[in-house]
N, C-alpha and C positions, 0 to 999 in steps of 0.2 A: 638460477642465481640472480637473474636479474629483478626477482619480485623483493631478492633480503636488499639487492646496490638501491630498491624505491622505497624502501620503507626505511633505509639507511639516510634518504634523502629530505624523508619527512622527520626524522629523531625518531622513531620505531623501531630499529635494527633490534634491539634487545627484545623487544615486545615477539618480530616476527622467529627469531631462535628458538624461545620458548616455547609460542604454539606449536612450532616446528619440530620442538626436541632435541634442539640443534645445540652445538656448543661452538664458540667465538673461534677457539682451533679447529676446528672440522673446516670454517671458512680460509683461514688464514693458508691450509693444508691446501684446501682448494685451489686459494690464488696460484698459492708455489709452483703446484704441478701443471695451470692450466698457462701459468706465464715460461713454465719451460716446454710448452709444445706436447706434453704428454696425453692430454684430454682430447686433442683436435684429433675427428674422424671415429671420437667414440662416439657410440650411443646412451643412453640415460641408462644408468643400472652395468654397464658392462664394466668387467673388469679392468682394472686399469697396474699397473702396476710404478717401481719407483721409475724417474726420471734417470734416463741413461746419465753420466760423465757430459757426452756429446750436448745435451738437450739442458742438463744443468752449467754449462757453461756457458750456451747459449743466450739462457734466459738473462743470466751474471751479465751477460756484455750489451744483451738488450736493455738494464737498468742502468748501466754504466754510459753508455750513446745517449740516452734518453736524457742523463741528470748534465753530459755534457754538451746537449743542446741548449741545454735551460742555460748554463752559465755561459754559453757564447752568445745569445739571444740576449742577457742582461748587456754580456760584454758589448756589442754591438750596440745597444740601447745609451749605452751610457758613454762610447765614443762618438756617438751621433752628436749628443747634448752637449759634452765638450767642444767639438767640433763651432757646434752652434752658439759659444759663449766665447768662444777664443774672435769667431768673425763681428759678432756683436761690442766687445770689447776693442778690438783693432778699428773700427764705424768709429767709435766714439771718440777714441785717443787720435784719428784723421780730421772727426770734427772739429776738436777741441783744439788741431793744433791750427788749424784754418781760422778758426775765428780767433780779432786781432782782441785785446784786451779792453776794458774802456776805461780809462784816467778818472779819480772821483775828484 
């Protein structure tokens, strides 16, 4: 699978399906079963069969972890930045009240 993810990388994916014989669901089928833990410990060609309850739930809450690290990593990012305009803001309004005004 890893020569269709490098020719996916180069804009080829469709190119290498076709010499391959392969159709866009066969891969899509792939991912499903090899992100619910069903593929690992096989060998190439052995049978494989569906994905237990257990193993498809799994995979469900390993997507679910994954998309909620991303939104706390944003979250985190962007209280940082706050953070860092609130003390920038507060520098400026301590400057500004320090200096005395000058008479034209």
């Amino acid at each position: 699978m890893n020569a269709y993810e490098d020719a996916c990388a180069s804009a080829a994916g469709g190119a290498y399906l076709r010499s391959e014989g392969l159709y866009s669901s066969q891969i899509t089928e792939w991912r499903r079963l090899r992100d619910a833990g069903v593929l690992e410990g096989k060998q190439a060609g052995q049978a494989i069969g569906r994905p237990s309850p257990e193993q498809a739930e799994i995979a469900r809450l390993k997507q679910e972890l994954e998309a909620a690290r991303k939104r706390l990593s944003t979250t985190e990012t962007a209280l940082e930045i706050m953070g860092k305009a609130h003390a920038l803001l507060e520098d400026l309004s301590e400057s500004a009240a320090e200096k005395p005004r000058k008479k034209p």
